[in-house]
C-alpha positions in Angstrom: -5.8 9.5 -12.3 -5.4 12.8 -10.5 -2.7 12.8 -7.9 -3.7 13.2 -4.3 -2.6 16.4 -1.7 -0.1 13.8 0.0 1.9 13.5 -3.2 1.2 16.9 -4.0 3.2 17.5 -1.3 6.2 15.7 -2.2 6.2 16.4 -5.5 6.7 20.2 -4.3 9.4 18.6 -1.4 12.1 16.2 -2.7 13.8 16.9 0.8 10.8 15.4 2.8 10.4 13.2 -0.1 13.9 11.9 0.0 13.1 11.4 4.0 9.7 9.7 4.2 11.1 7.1 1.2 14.2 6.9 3.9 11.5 6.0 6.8 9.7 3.6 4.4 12.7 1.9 3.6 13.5 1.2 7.4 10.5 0.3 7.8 10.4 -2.3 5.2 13.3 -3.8 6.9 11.1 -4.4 10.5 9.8 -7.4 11.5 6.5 -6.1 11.7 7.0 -4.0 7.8 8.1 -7.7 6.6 5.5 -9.1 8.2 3.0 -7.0 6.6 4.9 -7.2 3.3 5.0 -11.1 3.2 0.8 -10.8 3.7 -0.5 -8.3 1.8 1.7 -10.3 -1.5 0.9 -13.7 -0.3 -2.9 -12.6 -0.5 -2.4 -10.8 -3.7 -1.2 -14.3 -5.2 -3.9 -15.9 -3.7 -6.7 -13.7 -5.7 -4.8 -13.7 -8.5 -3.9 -10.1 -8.6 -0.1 -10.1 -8.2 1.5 -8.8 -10.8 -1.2 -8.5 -13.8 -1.3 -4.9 -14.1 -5.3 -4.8 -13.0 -5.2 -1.5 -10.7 -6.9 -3.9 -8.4 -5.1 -4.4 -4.6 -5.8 -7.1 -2.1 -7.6 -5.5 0.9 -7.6 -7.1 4.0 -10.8 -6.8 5.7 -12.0 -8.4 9.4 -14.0 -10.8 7.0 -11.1 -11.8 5.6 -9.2 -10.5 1.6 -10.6 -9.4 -0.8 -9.9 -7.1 -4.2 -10.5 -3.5 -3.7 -9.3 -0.6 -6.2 -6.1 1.1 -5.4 -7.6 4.0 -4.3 -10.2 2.6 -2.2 -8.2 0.0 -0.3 -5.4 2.8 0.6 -7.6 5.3 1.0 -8.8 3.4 4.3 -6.2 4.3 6.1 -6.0 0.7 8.2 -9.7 1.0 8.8 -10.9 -2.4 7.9 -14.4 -2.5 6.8 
């Protein structure tokens, strides 16, 4: 798979690399990024995803999970469809 412009970007960076996986990190470490964490792999158990090695993501929708490709599901941007 091709890489997208965002990584594009930080391939060509490491110094805003280095920062946005700082930011991630802290972000992680939130209740709200833990939050979202413990969801998203509680959901990927669930439909039977976690872990396998399918390219397949949960996606949480408004109707509920459900599996979405990689780059489908992040390519949403927190839209929920």
């Amino acid at each position: 798979m091709e890489k997208g412009r965002t990584q594009k970007y930080y391939d060509k960076n490491p110094a805003a690399n280095k920062r946005r996986l700082k930011q991630q990190s802290d972000y992680q470490k939130t209740a709200k990024g833990t939050s979202l964490k413990i969801k998203a792999n509680k959901l990927n158990r669930k439909l039977g995803t976690y872990g396998n090695g399918d390219g397949l993501d949960a996606s949480h929708t408004s109707k509920g999970g459900r599996l979405a490709s990689k780059k489908a599901n992040r390519a949403r941007k927190g839209i929920h469809s």
